[in-house]
Backbone as CSV, one residue per row, in Angstrom:
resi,resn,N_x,N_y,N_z,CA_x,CA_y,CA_z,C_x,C_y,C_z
1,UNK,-28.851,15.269,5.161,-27.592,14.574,5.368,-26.837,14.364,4.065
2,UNK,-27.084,13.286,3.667,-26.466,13.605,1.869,-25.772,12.107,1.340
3,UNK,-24.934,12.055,0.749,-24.191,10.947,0.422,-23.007,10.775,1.250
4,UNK,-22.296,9.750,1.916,-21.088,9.853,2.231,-20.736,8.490,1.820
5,UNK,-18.985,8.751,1.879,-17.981,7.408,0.695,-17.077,6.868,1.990
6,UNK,-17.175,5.725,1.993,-15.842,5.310,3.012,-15.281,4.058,2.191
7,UNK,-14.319,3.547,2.940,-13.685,2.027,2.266,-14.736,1.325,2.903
8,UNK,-14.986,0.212,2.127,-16.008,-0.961,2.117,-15.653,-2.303,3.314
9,UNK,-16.192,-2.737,4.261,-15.504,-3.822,5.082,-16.535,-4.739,4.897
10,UNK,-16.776,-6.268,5.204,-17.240,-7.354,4.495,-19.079,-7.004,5.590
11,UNK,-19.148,-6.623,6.122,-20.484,-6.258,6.771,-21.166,-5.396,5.777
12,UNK,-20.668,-4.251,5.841,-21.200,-3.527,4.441,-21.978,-4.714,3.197
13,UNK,-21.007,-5.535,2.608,-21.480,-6.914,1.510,-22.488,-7.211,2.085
14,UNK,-22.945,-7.947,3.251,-23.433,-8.352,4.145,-24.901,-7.354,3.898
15,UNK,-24.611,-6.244,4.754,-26.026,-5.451,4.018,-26.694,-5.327,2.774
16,UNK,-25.390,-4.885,2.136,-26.211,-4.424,0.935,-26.227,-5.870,0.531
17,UNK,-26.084,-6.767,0.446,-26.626,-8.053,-0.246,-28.123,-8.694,0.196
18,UNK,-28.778,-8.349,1.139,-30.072,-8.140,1.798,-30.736,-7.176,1.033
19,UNK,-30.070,-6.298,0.179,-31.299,-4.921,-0.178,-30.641,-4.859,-1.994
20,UNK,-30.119,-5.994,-2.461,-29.496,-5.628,-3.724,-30.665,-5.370,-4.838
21,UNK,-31.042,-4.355,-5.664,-31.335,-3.938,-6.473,-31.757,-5.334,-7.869
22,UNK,-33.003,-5.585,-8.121,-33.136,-6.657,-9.226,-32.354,-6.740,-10.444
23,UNK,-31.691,-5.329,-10.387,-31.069,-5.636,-12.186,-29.692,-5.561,-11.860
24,UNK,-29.227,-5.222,-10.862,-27.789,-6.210,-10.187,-28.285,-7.568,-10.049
25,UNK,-28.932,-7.934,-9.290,-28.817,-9.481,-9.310,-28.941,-9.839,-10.143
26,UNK,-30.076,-9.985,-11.461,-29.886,-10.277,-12.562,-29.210,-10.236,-13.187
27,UNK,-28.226,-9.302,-13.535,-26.978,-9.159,-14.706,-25.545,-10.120,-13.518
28,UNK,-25.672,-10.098,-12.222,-23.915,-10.790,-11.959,-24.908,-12.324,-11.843
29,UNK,-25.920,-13.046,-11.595,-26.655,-14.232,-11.717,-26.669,-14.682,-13.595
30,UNK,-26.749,-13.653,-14.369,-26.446,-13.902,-15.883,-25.097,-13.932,-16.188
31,UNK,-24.483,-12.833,-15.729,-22.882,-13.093,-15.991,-21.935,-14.182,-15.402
32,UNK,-22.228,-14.935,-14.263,-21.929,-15.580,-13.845,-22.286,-16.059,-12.716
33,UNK,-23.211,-16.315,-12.482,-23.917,-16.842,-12.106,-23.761,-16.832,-10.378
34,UNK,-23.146,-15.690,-9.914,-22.972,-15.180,-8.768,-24.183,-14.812,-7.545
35,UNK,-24.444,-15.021,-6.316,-25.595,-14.356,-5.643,-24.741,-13.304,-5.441
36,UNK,-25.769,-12.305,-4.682,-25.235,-11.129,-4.010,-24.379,-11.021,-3.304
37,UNK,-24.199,-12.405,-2.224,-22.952,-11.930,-1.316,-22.078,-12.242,-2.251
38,UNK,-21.921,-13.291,-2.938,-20.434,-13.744,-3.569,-19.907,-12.459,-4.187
39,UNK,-21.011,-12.098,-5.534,-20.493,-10.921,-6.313,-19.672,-9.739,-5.273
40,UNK,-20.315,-9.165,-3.655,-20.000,-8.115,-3.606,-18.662,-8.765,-2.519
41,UNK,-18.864,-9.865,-2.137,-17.346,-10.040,-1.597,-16.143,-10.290,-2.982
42,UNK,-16.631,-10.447,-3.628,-15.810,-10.976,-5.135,-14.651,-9.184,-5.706
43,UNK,-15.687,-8.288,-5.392,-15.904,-7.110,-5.489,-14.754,-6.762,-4.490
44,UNK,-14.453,-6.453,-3.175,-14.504,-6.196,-2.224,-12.716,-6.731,-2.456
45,UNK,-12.880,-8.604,-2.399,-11.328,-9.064,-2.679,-10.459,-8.639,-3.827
46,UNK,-11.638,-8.656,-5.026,-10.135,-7.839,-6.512,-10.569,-6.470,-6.239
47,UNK,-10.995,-5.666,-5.800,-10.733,-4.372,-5.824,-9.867,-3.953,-4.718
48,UNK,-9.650,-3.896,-3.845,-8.451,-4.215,-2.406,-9.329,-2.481,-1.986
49,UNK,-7.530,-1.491,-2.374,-8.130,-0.065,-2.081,-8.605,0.488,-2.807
50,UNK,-9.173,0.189,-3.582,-10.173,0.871,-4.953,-11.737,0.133,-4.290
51,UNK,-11.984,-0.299,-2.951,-13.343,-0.466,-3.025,-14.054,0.120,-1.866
52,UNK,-15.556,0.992,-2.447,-15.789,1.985,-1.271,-17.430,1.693,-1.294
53,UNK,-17.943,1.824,0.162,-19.106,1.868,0.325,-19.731,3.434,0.178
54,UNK,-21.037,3.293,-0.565,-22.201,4.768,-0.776,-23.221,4.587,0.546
55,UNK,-23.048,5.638,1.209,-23.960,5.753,2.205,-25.275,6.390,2.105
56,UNK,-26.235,6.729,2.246,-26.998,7.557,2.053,-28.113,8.011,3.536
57,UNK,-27.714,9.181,3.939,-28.326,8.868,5.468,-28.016,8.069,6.636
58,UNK,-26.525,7.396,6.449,-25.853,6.660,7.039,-26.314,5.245,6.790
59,UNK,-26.792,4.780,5.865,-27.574,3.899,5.564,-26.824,3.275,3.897
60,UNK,-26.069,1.866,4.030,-25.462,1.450,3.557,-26.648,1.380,1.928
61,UNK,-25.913,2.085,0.771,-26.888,2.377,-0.677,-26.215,1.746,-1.482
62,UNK,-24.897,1.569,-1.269,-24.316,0.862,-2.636,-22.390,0.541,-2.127
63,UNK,-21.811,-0.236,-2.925,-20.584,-0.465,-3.045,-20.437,-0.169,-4.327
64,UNK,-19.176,-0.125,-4.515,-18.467,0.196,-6.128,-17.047,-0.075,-5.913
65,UNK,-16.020,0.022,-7.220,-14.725,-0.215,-7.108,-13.816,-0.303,-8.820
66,UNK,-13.065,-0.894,-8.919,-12.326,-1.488,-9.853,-11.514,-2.128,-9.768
67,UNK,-11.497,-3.232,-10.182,-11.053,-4.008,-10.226,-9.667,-4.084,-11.559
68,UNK,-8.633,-4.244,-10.850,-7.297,-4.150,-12.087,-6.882,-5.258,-12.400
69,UNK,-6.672,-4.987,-13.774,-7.091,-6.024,-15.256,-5.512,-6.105,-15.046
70,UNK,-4.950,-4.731,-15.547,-3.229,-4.467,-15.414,-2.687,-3.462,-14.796
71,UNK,-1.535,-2.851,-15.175,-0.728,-1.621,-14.497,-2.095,-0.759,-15.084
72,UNK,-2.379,-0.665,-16.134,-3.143,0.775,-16.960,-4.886,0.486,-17.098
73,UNK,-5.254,-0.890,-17.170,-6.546,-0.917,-17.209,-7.140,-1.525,-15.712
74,UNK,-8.430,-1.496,-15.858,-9.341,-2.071,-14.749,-11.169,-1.773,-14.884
75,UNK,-11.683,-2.901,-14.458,-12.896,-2.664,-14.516,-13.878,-1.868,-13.496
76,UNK,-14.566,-1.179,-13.887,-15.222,-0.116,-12.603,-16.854,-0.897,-12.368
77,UNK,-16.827,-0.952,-11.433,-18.687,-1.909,-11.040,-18.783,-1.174,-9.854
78,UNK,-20.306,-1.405,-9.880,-21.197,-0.884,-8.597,-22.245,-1.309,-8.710
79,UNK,-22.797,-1.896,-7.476,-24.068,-2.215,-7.469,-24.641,-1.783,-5.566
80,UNK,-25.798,-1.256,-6.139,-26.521,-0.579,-5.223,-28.104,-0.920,-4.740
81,UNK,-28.639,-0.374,-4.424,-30.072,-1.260,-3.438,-31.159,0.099,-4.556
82,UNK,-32.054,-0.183,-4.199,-33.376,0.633,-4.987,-33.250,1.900,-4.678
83,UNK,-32.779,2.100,-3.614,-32.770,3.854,-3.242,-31.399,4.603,-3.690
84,UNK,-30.883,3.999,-3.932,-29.119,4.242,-4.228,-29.091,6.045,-4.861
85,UNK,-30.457,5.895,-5.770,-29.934,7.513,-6.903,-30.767,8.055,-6.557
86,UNK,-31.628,7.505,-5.368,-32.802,8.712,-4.812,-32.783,9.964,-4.852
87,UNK,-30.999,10.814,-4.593,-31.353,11.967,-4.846,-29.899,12.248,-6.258
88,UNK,-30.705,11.691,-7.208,-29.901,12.253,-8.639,-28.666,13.343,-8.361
89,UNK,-28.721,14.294,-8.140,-27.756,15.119,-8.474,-26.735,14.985,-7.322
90,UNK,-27.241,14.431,-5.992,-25.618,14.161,-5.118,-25.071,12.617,-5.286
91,UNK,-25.795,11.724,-6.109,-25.299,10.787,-6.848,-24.599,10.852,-8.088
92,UNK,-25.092,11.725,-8.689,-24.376,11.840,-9.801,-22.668,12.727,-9.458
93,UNK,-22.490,13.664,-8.894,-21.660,14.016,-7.496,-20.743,13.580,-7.369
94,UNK,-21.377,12.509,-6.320,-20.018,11.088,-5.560,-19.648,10.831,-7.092
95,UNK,-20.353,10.769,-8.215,-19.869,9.624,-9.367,-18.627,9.890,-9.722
96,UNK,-18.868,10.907,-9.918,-17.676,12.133,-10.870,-16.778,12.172,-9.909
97,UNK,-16.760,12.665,-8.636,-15.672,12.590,-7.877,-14.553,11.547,-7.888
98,UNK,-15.402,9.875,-8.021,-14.564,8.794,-7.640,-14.394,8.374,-8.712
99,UNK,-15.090,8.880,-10.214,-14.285,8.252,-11.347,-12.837,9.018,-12.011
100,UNK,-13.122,10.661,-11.313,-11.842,11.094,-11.229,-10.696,10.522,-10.468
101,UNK,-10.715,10.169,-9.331,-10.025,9.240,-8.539,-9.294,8.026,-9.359
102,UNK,-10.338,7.584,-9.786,-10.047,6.413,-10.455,-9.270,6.331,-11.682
103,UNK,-9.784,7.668,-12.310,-8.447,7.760,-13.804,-7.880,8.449,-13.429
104,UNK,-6.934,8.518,-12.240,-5.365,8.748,-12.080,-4.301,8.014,-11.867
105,UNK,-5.507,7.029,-11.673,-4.533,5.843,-11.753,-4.524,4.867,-12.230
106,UNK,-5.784,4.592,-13.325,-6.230,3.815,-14.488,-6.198,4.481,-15.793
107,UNK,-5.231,4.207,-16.854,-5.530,4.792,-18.197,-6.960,4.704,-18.993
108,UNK,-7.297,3.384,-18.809,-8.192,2.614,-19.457,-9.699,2.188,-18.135
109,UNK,-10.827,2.443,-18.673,-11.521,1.936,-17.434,-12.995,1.202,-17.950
110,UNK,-13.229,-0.074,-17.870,-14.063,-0.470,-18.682,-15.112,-0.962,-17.948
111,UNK,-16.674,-1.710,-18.587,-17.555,-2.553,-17.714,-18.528,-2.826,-19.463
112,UNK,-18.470,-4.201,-18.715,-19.932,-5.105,-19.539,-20.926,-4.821,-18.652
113,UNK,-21.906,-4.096,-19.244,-23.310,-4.119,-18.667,-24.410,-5.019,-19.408
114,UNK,-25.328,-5.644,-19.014,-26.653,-6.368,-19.003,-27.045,-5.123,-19.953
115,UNK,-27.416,-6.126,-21.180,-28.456,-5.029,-21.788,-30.012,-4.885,-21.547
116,UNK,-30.241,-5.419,-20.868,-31.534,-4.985,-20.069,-31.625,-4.189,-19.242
117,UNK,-30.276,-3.853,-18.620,-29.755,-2.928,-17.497,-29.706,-1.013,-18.267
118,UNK,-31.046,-0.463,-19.023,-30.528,0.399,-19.412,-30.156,1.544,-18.548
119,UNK,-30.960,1.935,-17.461,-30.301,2.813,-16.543,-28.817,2.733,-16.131
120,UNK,-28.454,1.969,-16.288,-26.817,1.308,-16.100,-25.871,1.964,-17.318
121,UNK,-26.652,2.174,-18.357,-25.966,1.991,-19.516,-25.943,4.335,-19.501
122,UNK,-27.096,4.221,-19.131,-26.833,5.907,-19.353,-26.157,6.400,-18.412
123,UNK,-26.192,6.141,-17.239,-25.429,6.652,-16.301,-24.137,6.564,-16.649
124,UNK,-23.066,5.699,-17.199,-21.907,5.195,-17.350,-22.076,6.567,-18.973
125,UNK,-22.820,6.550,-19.723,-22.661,7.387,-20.612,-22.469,9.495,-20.241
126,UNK,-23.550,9.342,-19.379,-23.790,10.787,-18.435,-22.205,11.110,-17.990
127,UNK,-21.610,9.735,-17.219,-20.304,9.870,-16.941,-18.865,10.545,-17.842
128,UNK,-19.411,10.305,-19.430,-18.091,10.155,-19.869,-17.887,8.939,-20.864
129,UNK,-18.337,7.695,-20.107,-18.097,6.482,-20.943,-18.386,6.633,-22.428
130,UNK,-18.140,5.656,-23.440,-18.398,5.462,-24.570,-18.625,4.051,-24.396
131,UNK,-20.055,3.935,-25.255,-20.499,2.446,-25.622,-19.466,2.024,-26.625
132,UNK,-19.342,0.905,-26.360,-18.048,-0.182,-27.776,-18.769,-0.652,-28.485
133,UNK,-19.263,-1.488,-27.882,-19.928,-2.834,-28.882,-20.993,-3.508,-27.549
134,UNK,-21.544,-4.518,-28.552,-22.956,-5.446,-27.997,-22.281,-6.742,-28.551
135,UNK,-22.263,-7.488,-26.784,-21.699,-8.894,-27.074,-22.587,-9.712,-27.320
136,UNK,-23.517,-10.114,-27.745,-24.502,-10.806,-28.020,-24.758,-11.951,-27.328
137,UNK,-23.999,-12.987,-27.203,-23.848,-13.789,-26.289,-23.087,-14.046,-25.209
138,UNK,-23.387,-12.897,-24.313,-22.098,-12.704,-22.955,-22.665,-13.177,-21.880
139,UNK,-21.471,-13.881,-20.743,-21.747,-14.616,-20.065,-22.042,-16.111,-20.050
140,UNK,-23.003,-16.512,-18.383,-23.201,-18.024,-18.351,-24.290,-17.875,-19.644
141,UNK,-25.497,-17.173,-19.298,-26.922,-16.955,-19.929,-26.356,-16.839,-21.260
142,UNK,-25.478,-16.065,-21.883,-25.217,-15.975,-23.284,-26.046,-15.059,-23.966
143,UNK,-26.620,-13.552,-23.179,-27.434,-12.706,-23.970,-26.364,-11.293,-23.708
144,UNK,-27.032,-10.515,-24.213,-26.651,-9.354,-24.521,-26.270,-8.610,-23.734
145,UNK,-24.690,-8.100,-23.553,-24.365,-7.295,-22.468,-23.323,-6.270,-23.514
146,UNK,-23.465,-4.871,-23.373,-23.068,-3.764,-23.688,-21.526,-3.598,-23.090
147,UNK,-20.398,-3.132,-24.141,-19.229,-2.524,-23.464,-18.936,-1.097,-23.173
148,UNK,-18.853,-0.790,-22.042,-18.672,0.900,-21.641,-17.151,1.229,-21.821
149,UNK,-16.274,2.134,-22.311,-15.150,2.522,-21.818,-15.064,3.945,-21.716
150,UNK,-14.175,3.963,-20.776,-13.316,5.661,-21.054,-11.879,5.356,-20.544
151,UNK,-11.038,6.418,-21.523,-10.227,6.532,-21.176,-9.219,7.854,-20.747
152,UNK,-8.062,8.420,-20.131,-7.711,9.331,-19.921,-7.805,10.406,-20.819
């Protein structure tokens, strides 16, 4: 079957907040101290039509989106359940597809990641991104979260 992308509706949150992945909860519970549903309805309200559910087997794997900062920037997040990259290369796939999407209509596209979150950090690199800087004390927790960008 494979991966499939649709727009995200608040049931989707609903699931995947039952199956969220430990180093999502940890990094939006450090960043602000969010549970799962809040973060992915949080997700869901600032991203409007920039937010889409990852299926995998028809089986709700992840949400993602961006969220706009301004006319030219916005932040890109996703958080997904344990099986989400089960099959690497049609994940990596959807990625590229929807971050093309996404810089056509974002100049600028950024994310603070958990630096404990390193799978987070290469994937966003695999993508394209460039690491910025290490905030040292980011967030409620006040530890270390990494800046990703790319731009057009």
């Amino acid at each position: 079957m494979g991966y499939k992308v649709r727009k995200t509706n608040r049931n989707d949150c609903l699931i995947l907040s039952k199956k969220l992945r430990k180093s999502d909860m940890d990094e939006i519970w450090s960043s602000h101290r969010a549970t799962p549903i809040e973060a992915l309805e949080q997700g869901l309200n600032e991203s409007g039509d920039f937010c889409y559910t990852l299926l995998l087997n028809k089986e709700v794997v992840g949400i993602f989106g961006v969220n706009r900062v301004d006319n030219k920037s916005g932040v890109v997040w996703l958080m997904g359940s344990n099986n989400m990259t089960s099959h690497k290369s049609g994940f990596y796939k959807v990625s590229k597809e929807y971050l093309r999407l996404f810089r056509e209509e974002f100049n600028l596209l950024f994310n603070y990641v958990d630096d404990r979150n390193k799978q987070t950090g290469k994937w966003l690199e695999r993508l394209g991104f460039s690491f910025i800087n290490q905030e040292s004390e980011f967030g409620v927790d006040k530890i270390p979260f990494n800046l990703f960008m790319i731009g057009r």
